[in-house]
C-alpha positions in Angstrom: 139.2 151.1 159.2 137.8 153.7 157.3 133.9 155.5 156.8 132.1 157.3 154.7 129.2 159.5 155.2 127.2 160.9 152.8 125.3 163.7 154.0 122.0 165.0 152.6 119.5 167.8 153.8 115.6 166.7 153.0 116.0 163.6 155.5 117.2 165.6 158.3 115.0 166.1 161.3 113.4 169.5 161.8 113.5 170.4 158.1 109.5 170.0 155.9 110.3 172.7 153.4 113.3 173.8 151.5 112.0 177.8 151.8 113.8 177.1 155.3 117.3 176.6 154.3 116.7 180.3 152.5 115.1 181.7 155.7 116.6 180.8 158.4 120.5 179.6 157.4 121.9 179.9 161.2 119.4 177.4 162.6 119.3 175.5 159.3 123.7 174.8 159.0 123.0 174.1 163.1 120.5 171.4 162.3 122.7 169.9 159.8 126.1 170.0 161.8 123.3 168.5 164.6 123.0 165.2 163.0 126.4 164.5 162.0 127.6 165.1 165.6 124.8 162.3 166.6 126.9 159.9 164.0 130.1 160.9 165.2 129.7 160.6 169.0 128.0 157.1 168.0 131.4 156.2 166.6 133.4 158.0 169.3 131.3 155.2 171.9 131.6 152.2 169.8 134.4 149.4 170.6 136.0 149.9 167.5 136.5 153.6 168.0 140.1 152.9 168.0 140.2 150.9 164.6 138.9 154.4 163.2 141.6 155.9 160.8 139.4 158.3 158.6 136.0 160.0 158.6 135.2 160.7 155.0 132.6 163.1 155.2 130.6 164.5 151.9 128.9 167.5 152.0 125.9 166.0 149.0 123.3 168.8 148.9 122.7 171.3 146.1 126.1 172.7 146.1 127.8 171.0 148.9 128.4 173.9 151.3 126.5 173.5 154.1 128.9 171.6 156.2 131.7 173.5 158.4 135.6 172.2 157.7 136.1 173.6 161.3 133.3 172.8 163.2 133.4 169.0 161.9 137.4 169.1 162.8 136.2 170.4 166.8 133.7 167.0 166.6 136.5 164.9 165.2 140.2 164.9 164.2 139.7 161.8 161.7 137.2 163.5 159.6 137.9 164.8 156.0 135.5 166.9 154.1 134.3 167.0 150.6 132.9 170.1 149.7 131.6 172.2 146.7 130.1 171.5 143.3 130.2 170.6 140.5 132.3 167.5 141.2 133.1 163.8 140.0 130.5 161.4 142.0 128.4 163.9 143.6 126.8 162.5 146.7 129.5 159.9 146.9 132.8 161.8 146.2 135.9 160.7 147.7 134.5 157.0 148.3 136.9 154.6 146.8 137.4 150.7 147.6 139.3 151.7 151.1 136.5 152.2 152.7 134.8 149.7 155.0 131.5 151.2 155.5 129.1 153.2 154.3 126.2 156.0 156.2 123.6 157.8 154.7 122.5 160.6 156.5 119.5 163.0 156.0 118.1 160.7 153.2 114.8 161.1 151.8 111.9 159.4 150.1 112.2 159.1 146.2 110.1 160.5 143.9 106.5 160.2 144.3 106.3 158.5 147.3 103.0 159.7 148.8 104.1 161.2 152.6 107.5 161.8 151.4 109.0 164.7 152.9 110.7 167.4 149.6 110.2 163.7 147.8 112.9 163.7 144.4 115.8 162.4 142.9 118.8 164.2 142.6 117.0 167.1 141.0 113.4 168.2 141.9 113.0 171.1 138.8 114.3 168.2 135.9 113.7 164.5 137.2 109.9 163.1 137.4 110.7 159.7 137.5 114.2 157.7 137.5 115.1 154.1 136.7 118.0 151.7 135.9 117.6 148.3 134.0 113.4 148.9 134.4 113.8 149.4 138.3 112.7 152.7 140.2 115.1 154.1 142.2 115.8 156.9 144.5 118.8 158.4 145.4 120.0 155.8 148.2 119.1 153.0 146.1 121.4 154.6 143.3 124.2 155.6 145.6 124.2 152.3 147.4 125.2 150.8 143.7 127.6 152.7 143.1 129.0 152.1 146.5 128.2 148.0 146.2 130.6 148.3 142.9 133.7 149.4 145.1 132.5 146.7 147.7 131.6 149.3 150.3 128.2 148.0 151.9 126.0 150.7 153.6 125.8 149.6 156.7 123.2 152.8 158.2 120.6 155.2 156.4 119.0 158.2 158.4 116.2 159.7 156.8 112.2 160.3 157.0 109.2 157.6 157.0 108.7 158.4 153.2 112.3 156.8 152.7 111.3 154.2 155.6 108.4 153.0 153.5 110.2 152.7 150.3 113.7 150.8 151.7 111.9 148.6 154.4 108.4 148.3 153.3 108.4 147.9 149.7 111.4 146.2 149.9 113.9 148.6 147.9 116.4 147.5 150.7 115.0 145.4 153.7 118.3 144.2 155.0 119.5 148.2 156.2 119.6 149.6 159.2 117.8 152.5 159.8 116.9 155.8 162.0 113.8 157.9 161.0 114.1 161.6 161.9 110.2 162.9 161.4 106.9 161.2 159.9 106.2 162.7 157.1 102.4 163.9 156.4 103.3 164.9 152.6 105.6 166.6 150.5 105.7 169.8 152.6 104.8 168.5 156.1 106.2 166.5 158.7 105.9 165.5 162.9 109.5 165.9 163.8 110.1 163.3 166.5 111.5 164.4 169.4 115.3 165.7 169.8 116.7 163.3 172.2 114.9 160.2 170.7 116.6 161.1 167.0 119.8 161.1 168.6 119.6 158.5 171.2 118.6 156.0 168.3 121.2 157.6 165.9 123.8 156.8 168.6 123.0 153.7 169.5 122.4 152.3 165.6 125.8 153.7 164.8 127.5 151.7 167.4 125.0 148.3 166.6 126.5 148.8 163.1 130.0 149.4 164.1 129.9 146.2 166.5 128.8 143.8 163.9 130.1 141.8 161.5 129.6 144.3 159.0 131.2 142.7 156.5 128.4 140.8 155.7 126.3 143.3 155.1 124.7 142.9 151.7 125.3 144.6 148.8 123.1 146.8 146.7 124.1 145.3 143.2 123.0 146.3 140.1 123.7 144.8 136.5 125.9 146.4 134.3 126.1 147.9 131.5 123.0 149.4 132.8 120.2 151.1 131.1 119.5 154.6 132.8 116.5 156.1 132.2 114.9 159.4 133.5 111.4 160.6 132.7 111.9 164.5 133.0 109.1 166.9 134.0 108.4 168.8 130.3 109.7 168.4 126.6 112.0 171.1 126.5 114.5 169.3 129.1 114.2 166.1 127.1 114.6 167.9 124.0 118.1 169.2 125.5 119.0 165.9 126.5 118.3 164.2 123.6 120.6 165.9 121.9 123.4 163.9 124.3 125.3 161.4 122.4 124.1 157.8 122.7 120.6 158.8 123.8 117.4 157.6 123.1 114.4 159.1 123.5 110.9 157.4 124.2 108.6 159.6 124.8 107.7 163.3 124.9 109.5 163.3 128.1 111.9 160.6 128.7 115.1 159.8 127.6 117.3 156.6 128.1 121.4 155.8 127.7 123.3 153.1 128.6 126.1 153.3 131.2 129.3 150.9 131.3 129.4 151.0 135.2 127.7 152.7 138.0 130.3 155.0 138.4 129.7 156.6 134.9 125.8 156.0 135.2 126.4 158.4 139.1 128.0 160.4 136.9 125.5 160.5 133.9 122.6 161.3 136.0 123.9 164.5 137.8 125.2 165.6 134.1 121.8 165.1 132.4 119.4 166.9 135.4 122.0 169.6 135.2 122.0 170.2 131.5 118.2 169.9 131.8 117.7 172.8 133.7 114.6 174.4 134.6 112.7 175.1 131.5 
C-alpha cells in the first residue's frame, strides 16, 4: 500500500498571514513539520500500519522547500520527499497510478471565498478567478482531478473553515473527510483552534480513513479535453498569455485553452500564472 501527501502552507494551523513565513522561518518550518507528524503518527496507529510500503510526501508551496529530508526520515523510514521547483505536476509530483490514497494537508479556501484564510489559486499575484469546463475551482478541487485520472481517490483534506465551506458546504466535494486547523475571520485573520484538538482529530481521521474501505472513495472526475480558463488580475498578464499558442482570449483579463487531460491542464495552469508574473 502506498500514500501520498500533498503538503501546502495557507491551511495549516497557526499561520493568518504569509508576512510570517518571512519573519519568523524557525517557528514557521516547525509548524509545518508539526502537521505532517500529526499525519504520520495517525498512520503509524492505524491497523494497516504494516500494509504501509511508501510515504510519498510533496513539499507543494511556493518553491517546495519548506519540508526537512531529515527530519521527515526521524518521523518515518517509508517516507520519500519531493522537493524544489519548478517541476512537472507541482502540488502533485511523484503521484502516479501506484498509489492507493491520497491527503491533502494545509489546504486552503479558493479564491474569493469570503473568511478564507490567504484565499487563491495556485498563484495569488496572477490568478483572480479559475475554472475548468465553466466550473470554479480551487486548488483541491483541481488536484483531486488530476489525482481521480490515475484512480487515486483523496481520501483526507486538512485545511481552514474557508476551504470547509467551499468542499462541504457548497458542495465542491461533500463526500471528503476533513480536519479544520483555525476559523478563519478573513483573508488575513484567523482563531487557531487549539493544539491538541488539531492533532487529536488529525490522528484520529487518518486512521478512520486508513480503516475503511477506501477504495470506494469517490472520485473527483472531471471531463476531458477540458476547457481551462483563468481570469488574471490586470491586462498586462493576459496580454502575456495570450500570446501562448492555442489561447483564446475573452476579455480584457481572461484567457482560455483547452487541455487533452488533467495532467497537461495541472501542468498548464502552473505554466500560465508563472509566465504571467506580477505586472
Amino acid at each position: 500500500m502506498k500514500l501520498y501527501l500533498s503538503v501546502d502552507m495557507e491551511g495549516m494551523a497557526g499561520i493568518a498571514h504569509p508576512q510570517f513565513e518571512k519573519e519568523d522561518k524557525v517557528i514557521f518550518r516547525e509548524m509545518y513539520h508539526q502537521q505532517v507528524k500529526w499525519v504520520i503518527e495517525g498512520i503509524q496507529k492505524s491497523k494497516v500500519n504494516d500494509k504501509i510500503t511508501e510515504i510519498t510526501i510533496s513539499d507543494s508551496h511556493a518553491l517546495g522547500l519548506h519540508l526537512s529530508y531529515n527530519l521527515l526520515a526521524d518521523m518515518d523510514e517509508r517516507i520519500s520527499l519531493v522537493s524544489g521547483y519548478p517541476r512537472k505536476d507541482y502540488m502533485m509530483s511523484g503521484l502516479d497510478e501506484s498509489h492507493d490514497l491520497a491527503f491533502f494537508v494545509g489546504y486552503h479556501a479558493g479564491i474569493g471565498e469570503q473568511n478564507g484564510c490567504i484565499d487563491h489559486g495556485y498563484s495569488a499575484r496572477a490568478a483572480y478567478n479559475l475554472y475548468i469546463n465553466g466550473e470554479y475551482m480551487n486548488e483541491t478541487t483541481v488536484n483531486a482531478a488530476y489525482a481521480a485520472e490515475l484512480g487515486v481517490p483523496v481520501g483526507l483534506i486538512i485545511g481552514d473553515s474557508g476551504l470547509e465551506t467551499q468542499l462541504l458546504e457548497k458542495g465542491m466535494m461533500p463526500w471528503v473527510s476533513f480536519v479544520k486547523t483555525k476559523d478563519s475571520l478573513g483573508r488575513y485573520a484567523v482563531k487557531n483552534r487549539p493544539r491538541k484538538q488539531v492533532r487529536e482529530d488529525t490522528i484520529a481521521k487518518v486512521v478512520e480513513v486508513l480503516e475503511s474501505d477506501y477504495k470506494k472513495l469517490q472520485l473527483y472526475q472531471m471531463k476531458t479535453p477540458a476547457e481551462l480558463k483563468i481570469q488574471f488580475y490586470n491586462t498586462a498578464q493576459a496580454d502575456k498569455v495570450e500570446l501562448l499558442p492555442g489561447t483564446t482570449r475573452h476579455d480584457g483579463r481572461t484567457v482560455s485553452i483547452v487541455c487533452q487531460d488533467m495532467k497537461t491542464l495541472i501542468n498548464g495552469i502552473v505554466g500560465i500564472v508563472t509566465l504571467a508574473g506580477t505586472e
